[in-house]
N, CA, C and O atoms as a GROMACS GRO file, in nm:
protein
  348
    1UNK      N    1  -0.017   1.718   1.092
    1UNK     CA    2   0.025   1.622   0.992
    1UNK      C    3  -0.007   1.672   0.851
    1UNK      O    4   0.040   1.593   0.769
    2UNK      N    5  -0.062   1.763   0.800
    2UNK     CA    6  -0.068   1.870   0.744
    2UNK      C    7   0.048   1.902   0.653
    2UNK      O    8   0.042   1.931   0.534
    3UNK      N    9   0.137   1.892   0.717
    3UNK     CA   10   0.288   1.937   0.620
    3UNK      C   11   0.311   1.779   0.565
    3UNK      O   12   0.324   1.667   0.614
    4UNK      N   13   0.307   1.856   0.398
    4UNK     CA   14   0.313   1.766   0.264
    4UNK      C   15   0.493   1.752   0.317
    4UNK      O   16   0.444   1.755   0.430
    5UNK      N   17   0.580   1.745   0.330
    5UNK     CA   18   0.672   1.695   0.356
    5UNK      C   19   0.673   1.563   0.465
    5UNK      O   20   0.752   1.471   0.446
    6UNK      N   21   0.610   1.562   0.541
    6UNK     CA   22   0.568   1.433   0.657
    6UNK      C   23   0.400   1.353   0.617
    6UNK      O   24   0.324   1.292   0.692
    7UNK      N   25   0.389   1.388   0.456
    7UNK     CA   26   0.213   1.302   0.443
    7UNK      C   27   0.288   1.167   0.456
    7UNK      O   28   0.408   1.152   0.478
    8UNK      N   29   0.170   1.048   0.435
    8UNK     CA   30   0.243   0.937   0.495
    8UNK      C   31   0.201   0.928   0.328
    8UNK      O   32   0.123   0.994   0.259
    9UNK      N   33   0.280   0.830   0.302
    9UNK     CA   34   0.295   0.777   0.181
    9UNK      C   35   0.308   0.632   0.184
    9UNK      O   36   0.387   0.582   0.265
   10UNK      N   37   0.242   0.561   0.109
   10UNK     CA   38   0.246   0.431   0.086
   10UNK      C   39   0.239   0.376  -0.084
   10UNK      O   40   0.189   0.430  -0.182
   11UNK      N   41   0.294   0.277  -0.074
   11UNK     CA   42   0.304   0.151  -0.222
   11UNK      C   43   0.205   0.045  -0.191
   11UNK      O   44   0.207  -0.026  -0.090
   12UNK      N   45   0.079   0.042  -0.333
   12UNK     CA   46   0.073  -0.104  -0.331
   12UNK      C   47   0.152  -0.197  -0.447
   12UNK      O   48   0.146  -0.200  -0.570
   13UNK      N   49   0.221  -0.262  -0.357
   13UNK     CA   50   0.268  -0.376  -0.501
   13UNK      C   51   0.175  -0.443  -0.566
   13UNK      O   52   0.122  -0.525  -0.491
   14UNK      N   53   0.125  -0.445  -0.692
   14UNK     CA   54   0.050  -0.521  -0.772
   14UNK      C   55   0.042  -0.566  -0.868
   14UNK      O   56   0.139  -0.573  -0.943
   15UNK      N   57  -0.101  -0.621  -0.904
   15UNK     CA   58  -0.056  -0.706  -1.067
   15UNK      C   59  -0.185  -0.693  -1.130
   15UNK      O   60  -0.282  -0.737  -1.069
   16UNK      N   61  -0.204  -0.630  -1.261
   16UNK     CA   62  -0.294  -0.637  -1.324
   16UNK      C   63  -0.394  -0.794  -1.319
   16UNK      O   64  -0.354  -0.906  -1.288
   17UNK      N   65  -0.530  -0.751  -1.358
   17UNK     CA   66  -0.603  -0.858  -1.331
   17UNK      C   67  -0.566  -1.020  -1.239
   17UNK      O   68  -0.571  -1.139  -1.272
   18UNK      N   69  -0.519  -0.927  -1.079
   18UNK     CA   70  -0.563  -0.978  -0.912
   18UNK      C   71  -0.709  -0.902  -0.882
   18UNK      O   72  -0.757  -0.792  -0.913
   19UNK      N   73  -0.748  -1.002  -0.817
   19UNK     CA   74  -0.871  -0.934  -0.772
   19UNK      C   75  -0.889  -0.834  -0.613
   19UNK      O   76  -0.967  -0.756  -0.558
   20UNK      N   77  -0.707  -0.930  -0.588
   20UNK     CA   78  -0.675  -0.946  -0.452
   20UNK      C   79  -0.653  -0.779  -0.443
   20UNK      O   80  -0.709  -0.701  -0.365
   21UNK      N   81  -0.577  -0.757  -0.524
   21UNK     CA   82  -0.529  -0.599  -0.566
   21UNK      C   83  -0.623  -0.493  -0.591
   21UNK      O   84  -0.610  -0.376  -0.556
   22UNK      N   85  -0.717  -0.542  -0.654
   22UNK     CA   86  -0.834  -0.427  -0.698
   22UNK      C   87  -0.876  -0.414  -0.570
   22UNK      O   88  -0.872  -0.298  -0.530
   23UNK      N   89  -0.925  -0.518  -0.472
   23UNK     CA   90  -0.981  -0.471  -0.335
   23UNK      C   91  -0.894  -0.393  -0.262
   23UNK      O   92  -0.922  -0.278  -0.226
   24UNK      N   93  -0.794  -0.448  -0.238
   24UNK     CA   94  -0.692  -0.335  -0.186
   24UNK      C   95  -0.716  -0.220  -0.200
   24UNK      O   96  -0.760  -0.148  -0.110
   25UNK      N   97  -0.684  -0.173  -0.349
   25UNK     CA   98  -0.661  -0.058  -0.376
   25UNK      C   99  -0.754   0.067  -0.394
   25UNK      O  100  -0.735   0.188  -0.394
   26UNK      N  101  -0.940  -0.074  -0.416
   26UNK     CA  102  -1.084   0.028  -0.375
   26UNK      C  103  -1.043   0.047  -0.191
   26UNK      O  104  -1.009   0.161  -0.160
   27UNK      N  105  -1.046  -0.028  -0.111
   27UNK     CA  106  -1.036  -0.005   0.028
   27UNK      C  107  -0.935   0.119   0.049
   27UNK      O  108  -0.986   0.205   0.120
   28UNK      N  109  -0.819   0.146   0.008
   28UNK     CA  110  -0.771   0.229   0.058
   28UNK      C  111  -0.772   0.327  -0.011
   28UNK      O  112  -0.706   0.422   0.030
   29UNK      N  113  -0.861   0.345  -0.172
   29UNK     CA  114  -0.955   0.469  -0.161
   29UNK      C  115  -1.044   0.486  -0.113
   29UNK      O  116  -1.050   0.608  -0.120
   30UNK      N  117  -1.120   0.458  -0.069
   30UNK     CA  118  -1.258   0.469   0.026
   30UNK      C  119  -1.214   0.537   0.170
   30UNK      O  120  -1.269   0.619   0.242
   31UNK      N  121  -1.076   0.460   0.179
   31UNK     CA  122  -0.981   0.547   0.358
   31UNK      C  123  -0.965   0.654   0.327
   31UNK      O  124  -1.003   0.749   0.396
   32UNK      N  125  -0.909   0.665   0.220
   32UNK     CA  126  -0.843   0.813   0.184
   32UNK      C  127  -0.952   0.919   0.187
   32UNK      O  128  -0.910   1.015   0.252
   33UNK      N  129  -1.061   0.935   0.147
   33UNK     CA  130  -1.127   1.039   0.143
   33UNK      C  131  -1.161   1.068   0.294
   33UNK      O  132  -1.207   1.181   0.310
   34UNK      N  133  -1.152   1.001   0.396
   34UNK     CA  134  -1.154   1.024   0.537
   34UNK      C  135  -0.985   1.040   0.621
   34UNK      O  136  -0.983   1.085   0.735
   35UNK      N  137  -0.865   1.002   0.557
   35UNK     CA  138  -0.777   1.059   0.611
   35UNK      C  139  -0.654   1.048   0.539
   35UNK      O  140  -0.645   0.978   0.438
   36UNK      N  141  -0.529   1.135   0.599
   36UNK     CA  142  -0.477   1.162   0.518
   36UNK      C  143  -0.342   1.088   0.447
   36UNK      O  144  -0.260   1.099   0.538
   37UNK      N  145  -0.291   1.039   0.367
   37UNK     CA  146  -0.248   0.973   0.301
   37UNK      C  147  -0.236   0.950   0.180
   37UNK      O  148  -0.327   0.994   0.110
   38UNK      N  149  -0.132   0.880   0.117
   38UNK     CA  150  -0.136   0.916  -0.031
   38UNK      C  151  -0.079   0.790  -0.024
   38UNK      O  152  -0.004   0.748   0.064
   39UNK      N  153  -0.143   0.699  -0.181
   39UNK     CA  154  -0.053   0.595  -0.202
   39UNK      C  155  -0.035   0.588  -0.363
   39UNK      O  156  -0.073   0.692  -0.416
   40UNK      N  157   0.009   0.502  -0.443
   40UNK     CA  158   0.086   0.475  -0.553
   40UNK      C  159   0.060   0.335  -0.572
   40UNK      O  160   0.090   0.258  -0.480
   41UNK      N  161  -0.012   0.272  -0.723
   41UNK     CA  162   0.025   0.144  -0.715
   41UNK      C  163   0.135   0.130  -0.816
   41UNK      O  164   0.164   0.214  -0.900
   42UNK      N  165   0.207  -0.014  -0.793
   42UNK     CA  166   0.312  -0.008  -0.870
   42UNK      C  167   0.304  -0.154  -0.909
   42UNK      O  168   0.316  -0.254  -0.838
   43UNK      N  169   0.277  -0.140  -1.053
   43UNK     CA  170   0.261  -0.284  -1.148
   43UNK      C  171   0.391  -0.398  -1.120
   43UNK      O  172   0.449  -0.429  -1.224
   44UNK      N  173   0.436  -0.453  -1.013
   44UNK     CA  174   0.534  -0.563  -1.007
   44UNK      C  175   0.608  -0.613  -1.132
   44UNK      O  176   0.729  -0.624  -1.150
   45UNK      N  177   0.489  -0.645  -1.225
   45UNK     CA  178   0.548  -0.710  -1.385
   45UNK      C  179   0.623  -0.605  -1.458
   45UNK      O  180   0.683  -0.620  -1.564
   46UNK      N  181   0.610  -0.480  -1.377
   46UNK     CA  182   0.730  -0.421  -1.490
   46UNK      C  183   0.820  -0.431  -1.469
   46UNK      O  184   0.893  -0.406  -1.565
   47UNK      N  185   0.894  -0.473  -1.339
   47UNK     CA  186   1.058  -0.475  -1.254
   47UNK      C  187   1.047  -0.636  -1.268
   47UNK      O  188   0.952  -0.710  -1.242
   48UNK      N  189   1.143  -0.656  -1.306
   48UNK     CA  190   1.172  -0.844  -1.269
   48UNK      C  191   1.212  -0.832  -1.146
   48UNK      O  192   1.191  -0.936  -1.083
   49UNK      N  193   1.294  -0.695  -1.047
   49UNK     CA  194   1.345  -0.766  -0.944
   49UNK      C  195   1.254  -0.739  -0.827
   49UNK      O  196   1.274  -0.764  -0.708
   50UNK      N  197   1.114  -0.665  -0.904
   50UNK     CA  198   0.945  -0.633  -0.824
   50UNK      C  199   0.916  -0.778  -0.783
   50UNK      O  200   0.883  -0.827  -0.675
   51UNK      N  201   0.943  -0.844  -0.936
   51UNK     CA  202   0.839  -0.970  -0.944
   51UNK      C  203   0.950  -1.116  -0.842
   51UNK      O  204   0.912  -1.228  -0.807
   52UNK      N  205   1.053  -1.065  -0.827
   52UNK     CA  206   1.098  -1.181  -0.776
   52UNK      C  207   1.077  -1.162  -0.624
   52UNK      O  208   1.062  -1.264  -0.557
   53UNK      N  209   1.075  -1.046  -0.565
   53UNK     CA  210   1.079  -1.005  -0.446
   53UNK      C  211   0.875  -1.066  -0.350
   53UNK      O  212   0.852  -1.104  -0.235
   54UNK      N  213   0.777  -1.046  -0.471
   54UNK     CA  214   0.639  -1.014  -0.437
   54UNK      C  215   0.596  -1.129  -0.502
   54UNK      O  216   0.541  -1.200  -0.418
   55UNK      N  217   0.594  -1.189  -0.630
   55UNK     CA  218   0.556  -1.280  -0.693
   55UNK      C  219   0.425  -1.310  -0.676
   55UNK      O  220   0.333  -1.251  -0.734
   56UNK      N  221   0.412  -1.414  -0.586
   56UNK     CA  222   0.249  -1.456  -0.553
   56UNK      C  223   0.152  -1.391  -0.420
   56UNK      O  224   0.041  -1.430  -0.385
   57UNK      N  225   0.253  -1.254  -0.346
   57UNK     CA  226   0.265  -1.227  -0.261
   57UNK      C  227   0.149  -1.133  -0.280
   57UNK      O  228   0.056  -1.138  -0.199
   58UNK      N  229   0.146  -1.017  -0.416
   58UNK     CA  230   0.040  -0.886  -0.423
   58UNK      C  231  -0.081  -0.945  -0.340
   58UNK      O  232  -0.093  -1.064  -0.312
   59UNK      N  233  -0.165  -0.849  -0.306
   59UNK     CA  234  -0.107  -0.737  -0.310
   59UNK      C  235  -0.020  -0.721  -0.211
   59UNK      O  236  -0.050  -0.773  -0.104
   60UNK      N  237   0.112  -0.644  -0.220
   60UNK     CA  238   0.180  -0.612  -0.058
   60UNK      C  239   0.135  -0.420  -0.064
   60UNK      O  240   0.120  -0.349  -0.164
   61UNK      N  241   0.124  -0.385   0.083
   61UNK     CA  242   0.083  -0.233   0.094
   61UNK      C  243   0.273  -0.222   0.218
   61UNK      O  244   0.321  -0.283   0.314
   62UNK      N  245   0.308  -0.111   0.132
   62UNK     CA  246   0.449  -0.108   0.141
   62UNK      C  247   0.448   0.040   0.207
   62UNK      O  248   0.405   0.137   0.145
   63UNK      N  249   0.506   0.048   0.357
   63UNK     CA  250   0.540   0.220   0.373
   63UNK      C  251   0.635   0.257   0.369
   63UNK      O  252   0.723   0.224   0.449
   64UNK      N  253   0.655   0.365   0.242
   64UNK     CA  254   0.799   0.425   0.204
   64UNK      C  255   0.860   0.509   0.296
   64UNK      O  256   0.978   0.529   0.268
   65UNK      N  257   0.800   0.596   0.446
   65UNK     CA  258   0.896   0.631   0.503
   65UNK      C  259   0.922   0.561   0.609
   65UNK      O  260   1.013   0.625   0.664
   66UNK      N  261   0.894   0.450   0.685
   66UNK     CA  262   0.985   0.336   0.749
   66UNK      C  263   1.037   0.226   0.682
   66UNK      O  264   1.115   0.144   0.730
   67UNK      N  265   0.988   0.226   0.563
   67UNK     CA  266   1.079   0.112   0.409
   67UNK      C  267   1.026   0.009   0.473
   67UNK      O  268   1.115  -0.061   0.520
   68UNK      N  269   0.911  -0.033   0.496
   68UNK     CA  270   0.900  -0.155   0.588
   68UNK      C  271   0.750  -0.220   0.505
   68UNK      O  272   0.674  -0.138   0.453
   69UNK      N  273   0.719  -0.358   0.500
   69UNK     CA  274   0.579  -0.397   0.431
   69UNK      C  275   0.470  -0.381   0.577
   69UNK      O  276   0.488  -0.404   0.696
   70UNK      N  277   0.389  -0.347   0.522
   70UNK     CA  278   0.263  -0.317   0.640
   70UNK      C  279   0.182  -0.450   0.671
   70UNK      O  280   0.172  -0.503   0.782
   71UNK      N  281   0.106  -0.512   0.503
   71UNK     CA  282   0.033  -0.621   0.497
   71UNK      C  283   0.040  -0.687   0.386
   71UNK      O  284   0.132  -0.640   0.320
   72UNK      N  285  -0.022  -0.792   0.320
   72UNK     CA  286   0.010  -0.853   0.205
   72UNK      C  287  -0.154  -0.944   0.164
   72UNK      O  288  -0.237  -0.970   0.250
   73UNK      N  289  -0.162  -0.963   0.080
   73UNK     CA  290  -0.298  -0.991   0.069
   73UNK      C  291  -0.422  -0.940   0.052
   73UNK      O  292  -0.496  -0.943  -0.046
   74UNK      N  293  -0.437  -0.881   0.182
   74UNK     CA  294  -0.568  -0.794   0.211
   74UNK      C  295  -0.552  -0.721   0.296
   74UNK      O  296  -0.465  -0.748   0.379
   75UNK      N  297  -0.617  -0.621   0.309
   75UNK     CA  298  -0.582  -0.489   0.401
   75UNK      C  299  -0.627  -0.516   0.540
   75UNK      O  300  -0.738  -0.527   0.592
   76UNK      N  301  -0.464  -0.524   0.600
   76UNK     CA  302  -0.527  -0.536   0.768
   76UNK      C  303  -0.556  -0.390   0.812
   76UNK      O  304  -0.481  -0.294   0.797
   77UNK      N  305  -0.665  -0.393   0.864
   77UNK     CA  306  -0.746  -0.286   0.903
   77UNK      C  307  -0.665  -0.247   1.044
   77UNK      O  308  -0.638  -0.127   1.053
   78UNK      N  309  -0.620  -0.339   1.163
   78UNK     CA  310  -0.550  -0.280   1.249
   78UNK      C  311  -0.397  -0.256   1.271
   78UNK      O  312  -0.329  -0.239   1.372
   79UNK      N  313  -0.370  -0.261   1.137
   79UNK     CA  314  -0.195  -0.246   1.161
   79UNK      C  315  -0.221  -0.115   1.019
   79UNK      O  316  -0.112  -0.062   1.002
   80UNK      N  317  -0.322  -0.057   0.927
   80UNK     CA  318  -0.368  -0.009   0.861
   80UNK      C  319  -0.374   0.127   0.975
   80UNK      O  320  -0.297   0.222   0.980
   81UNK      N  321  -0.468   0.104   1.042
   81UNK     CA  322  -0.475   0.220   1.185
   81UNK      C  323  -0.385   0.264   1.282
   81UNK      O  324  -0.386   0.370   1.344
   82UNK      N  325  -0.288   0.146   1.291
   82UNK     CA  326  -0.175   0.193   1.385
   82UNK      C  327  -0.094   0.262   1.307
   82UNK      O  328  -0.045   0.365   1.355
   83UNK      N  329  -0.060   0.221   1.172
   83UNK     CA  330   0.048   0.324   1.054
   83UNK      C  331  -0.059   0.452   1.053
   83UNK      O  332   0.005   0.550   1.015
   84UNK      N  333  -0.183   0.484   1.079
   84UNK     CA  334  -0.164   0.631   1.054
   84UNK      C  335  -0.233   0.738   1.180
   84UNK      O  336  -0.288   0.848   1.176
   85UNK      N  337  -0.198   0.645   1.286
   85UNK     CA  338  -0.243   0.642   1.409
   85UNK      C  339  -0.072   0.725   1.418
   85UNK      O  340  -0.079   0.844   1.448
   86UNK      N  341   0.079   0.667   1.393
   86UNK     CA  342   0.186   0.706   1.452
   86UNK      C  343   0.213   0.876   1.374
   86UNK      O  344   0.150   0.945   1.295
   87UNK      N  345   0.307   0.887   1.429
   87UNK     CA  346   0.356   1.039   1.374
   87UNK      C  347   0.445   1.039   1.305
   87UNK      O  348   0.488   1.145   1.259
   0.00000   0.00000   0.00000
């Protein structure tokens, strides 16, 4: 899993001063230094059609190569493990 063409990549949708978001986004640095993955946060309030889609929703943790939302809120730890559990 090694080949930067197949790293897993993920989005958190967020919003400046959530608190909901800052945890998120410490938790899945704290993962990262134990495996491999890369994510991106992406400020919602700059897209209106971010903010209509997520609204009260941030944080959402979004995986860009099945285009699919993982969790919303807070980081589920076992659907967190099964996304980097697959290939």
């Amino acid at each position: 899993m090694n080949d930067p063409v197949h790293q897993k990549k993920l989005i958190v949708y967020a919003r400046e001063g959530c608190h909901l978001c800052d945890e998120m986004i410490s938790s899945l640095g704290v993962l990262q230094k134990e495996n491999k993955f890369e994510f991106d946060v992406v400020d919602i309030d700059s897209d209106a059609h971010l903010v209509g889609l997520y609204t009260e929703r941030v944080p959402v943790l979004y995986d860009t190569i099945a285009k699919k939302e993982l969790c919303h809120y807070f980081l589920d730890q076992a659907v967190f493990d099964a996304y980097l559990a697959a290939s």
